[in-house]
N, C-alpha and C positions, 0 to 999 in steps of 0.2 A: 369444655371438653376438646373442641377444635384445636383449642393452642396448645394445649396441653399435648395432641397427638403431633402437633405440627414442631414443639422441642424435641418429643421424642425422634421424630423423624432427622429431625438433622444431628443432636448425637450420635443417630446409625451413619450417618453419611461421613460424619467424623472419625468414627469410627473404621469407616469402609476405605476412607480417604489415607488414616494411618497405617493400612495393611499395605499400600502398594502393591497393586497387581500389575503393576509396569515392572516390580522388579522379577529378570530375567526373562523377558519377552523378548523377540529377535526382531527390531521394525528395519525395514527398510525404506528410506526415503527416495523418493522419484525426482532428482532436481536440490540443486545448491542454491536458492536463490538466497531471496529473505527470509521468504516463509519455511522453506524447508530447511533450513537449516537452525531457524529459531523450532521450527517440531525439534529438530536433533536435540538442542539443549534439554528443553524442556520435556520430554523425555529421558534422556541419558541420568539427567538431576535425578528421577525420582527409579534408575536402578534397570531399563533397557540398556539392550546390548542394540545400540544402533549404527547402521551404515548409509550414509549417503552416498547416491550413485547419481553422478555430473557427467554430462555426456561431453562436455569442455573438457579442454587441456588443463584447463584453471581453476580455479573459485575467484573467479573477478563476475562486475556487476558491466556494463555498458549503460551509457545513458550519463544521469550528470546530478542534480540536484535532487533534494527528497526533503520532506515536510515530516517531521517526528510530531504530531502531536500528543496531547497526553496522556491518551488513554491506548495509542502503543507505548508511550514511554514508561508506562506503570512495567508494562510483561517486563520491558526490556532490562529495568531495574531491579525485578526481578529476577531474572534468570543471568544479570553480571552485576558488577559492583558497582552501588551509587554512582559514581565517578566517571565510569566508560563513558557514557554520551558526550560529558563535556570536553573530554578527548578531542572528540572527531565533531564535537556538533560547533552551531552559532545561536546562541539565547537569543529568540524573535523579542522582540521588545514591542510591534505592531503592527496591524495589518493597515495598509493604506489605499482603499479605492480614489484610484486619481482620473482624471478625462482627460484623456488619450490624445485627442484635440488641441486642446487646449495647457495641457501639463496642470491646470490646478486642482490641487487633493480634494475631493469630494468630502471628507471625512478624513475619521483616526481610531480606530480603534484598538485598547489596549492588547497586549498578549503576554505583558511583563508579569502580571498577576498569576499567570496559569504554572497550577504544581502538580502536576512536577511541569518542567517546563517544556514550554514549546521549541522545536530548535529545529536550525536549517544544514543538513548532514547532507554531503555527498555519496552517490548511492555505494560506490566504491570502497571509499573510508566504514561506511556500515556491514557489507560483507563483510571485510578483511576482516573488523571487529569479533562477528558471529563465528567466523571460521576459527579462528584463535580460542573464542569460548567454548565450540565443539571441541577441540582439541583438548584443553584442559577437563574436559569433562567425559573423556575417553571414547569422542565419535569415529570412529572410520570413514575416511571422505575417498571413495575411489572414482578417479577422474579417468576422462576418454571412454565413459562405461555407458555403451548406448543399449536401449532394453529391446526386446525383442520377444513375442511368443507369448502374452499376459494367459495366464490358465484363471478360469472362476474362481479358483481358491487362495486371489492373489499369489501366485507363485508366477515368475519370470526365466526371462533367458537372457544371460549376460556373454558376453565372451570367455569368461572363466566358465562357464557352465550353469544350469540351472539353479535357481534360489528358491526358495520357500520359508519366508519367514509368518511369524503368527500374525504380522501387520505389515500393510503395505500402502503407504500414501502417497498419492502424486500429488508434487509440489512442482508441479512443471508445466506454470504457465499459459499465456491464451490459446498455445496450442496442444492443451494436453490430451496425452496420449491416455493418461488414465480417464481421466476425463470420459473420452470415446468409450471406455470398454463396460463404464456404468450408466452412462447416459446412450441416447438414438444421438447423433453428431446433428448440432444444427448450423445452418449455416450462420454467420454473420452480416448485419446489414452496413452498408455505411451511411454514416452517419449525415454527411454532408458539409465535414468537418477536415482540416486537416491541422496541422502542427510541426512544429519547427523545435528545436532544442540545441539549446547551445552555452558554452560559458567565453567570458572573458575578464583578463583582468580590471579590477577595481579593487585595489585594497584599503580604501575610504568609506567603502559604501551602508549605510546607517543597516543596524539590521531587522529591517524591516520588508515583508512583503508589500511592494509593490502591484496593485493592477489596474494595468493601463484599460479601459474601458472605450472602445470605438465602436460606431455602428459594423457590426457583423463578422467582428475583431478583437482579441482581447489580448494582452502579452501580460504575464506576471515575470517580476524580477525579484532575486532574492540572496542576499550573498552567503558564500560559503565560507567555509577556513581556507589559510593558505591565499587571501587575498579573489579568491572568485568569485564571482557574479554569477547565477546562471538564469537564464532567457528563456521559457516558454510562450510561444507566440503559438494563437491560433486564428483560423480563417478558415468562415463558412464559402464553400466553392461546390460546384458538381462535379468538375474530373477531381478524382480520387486517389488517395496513392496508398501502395501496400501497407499494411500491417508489419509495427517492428523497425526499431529505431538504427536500420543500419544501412535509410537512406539518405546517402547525402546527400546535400542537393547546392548550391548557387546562394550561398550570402546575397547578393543582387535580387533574386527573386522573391526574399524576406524582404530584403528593403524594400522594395516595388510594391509588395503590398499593404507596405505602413508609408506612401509617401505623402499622405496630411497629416503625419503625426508628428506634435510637439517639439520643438528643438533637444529637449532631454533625452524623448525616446530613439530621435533620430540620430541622437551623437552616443547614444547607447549600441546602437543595431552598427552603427559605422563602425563600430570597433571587431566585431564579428568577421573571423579569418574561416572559421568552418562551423558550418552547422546539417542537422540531420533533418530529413523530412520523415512525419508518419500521417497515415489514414489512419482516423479515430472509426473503428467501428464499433458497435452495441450487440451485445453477446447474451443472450440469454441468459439467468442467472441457474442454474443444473438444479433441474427436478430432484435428484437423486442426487447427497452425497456421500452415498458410501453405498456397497453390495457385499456382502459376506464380512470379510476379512481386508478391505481394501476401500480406504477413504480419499478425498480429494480435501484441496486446501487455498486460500489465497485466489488466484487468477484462475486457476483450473478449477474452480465451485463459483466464482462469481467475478467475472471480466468487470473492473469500473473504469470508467471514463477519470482523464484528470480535473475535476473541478471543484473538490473537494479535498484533495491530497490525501484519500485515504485508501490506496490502493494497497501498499506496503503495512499500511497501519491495521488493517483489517485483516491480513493477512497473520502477521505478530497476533493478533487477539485469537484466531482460527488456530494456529499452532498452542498456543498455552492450554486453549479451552479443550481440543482435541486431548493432548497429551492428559489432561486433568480427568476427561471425559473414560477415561479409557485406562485412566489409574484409579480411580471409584469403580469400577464396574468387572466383577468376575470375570465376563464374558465381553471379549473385543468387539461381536454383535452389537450386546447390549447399548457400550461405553458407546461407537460412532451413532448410533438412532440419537442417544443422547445428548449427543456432539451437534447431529444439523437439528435438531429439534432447537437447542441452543442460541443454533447460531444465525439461522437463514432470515429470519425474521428482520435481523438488524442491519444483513449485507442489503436485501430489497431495498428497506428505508435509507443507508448508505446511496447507495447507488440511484435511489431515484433524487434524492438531496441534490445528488453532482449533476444528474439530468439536469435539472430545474436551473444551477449556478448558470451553466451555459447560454442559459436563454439571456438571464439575468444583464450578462457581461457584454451583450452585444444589442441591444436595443437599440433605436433608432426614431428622429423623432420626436414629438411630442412623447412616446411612452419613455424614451430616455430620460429628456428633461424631468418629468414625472417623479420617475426612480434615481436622479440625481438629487433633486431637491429631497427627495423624504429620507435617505441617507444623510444627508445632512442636517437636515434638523433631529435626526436620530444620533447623528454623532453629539449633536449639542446639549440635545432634551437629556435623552436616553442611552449614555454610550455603550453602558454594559448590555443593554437589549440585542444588540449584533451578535455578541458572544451567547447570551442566557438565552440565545433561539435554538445553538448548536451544544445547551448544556447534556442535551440527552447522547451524545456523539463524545465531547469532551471529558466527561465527569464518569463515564462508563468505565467501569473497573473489574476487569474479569479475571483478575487475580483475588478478588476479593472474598 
């Protein structure tokens, strides 16, 4: 009788799913990033009149490298044509933990196998991409557009004047403002972390994620198209520096702090003419995503760390699932409950995953040697065991 009520139930959903009640709903999005602008697609697709509001002059990305894996690359092939990715992306072939030290590869693990595939996209090239898909799929993107005056009933104030649409999602980021107006604002702590980011050229370079592994230091390397490299170093320290990648700082003081590392990594980091400094802090992950008529998404529901590469990617699943969440459900209430009930669950597990990598990457010690030697006998034994730990991350399909 259980399953019996448990089919019935999902021919209603089938059912509820083919009505679209996204068609002719007024969203407005908070922010052009990734996230909000994959909500745009996926949305617009199934029959909203949507407008994104970018407080830029632009729809450009800052920053450098980005990690597609494949369970954002499902939405993403979803919501554009097979083919887009391999446009702008680079097919990972493997991830490589190497000692930092010393330069020899600890291990290998595959990435060639993963479908759809894992691929190394500059964040830039991925906007431009989204922006072009909103377009074709009749988004409004108004730029210079900063918000102002949030009322409970998600309704705002723009420079053209007040807005009131039936949804309003802030996709905007670790400092959002929607964010504040459904949550109590907490502060953020730092972490004890900071990071460096940077590219340069290599248009040889295998494509493979690199990470260099140092006591209390890690740099992942990773090529891009167009012949790029690009370089995330980090280093545990106590002075801290702000939030938001648009410090720059002194190539010399990157190098300075890898001056035992490896001759590879050290003729990698010499090639560096400009790079940017950030403070990693840990953000709470938002009690609350959504109040009335008015949801959050991406960075603004749950800030991750990078150590996982799933900050963007998490983001992509939040935008499909929202727009899905909210196209089943009569009621815009109903559809966001059913949105973080969905979702929250997995960003936690997300983000305490990338906690944990951090420690991973910088060991010291006998506990390095330790986790030196068991990655390798794991790459020799076991190699698919490195990947079938992150199957629950991977293999997740919320297009499904």
């Amino acid at each position: 009788m259980r399953h019996k009520n448990a089919t019935s139930a999902a021919k209603r959903s089938i059912a509820t799913t083919n009505q679209h009640h996204n068609a002719g709903r007024d969203v407005a999005i908070i922010g052009g990033g990734i996230g909000g602008l994959t909500a745009a697609i996926a949305f617009a697709r199934n029959g909203a009149n949507v407008t994104v509001y970018e407080q830029a002059a632009a729809i450009a990305e800052v920053g450098a490298g980005i990690q597609i894996t494949p369970n954002g690359a499902r939405v993403l092939n979803r919501l554009m044509p097979g083919d887009a990715l391999d446009a702008i992306g680079v097919r990972a072939q493997a991830v490589i933990p190497v000692n930092g030290v010393t330069g020899r590869a600890v291990a290998r693990f595959d990435l060639a196998s993963q479908n759809p595939a894992y691929r190394f996209c500059h964040r830039a090239d991925l906007v431009d991409l989204l922006a072009r898909a909103c377009e074709a799929n009749g988004v409004a993107i108004k730029l210079n557009a900063r918000i102002d005056g949030f009322g409970p009933d998600g309704s705002f104030q723009t420079a053209d004047g007040p807005v009131k649409p039936a949804l309003t999602i802030g996709a905007d980021g670790i400092k959002s403002v929607v964010r504040d107006q459904i949550n109590k604002p907490n502060a953020p702590f730092f972490t004890g972390q900071v990071a460096w980011r940077a590219m340069i050229d290599q248009p040889d370079a295998e494509p493979v994620a690199r990470i260099w592994m140092m006591p209390g230091r890690h740099i992942v390397t990773y090529p891009l198209s167009h012949g790029r490299l690009n370089i995330v170093a980090v280093q545990e320290r106590r002075q801290w520096a702000d939030e938001g990648w648009h410090h720059s700082d002194e190539p010399g003081n990157l190098r300075a702090a890898f001056t035992d590392a490896c001759w590879e990594l050290k003729s990698i980091l010499g090639e560096i003419a400009q790079v940017n400094l950030w403070g990693l802090f840990r953000h709470p992950v938002a009690a609350q995503w959504h109040m009335g008529s008015v949801a959050i998404l991406g960075d603004a529901a749950h800030p991750t760390l990078p150590f996982l590469a799933q900050g963007a990617n998490l983001a992509i699943e939040d935008a499909y699932v929202l727009a899905r969440c909210c196209d089943e459900n009569v009621s815009v209430e109903a559809g966001l409950q059913t949105y973080q009930q969905t979702r929250r669950a997995r960003a936690v597990r997300a983000i305490s995953a990338a906690n944990a990598n951090a420690a991973n990457y910088h060991l010291s010690g006998p506990k390095r040697m330790i986790a030196h030697s068991g990655l390798q006998i794991l790459g020799k034994v076991a190699p698919k065991a490195f990947l079938n730990r992150l199957s629950w991350l991977y293999d997740h399909d919320v297009t499904a």
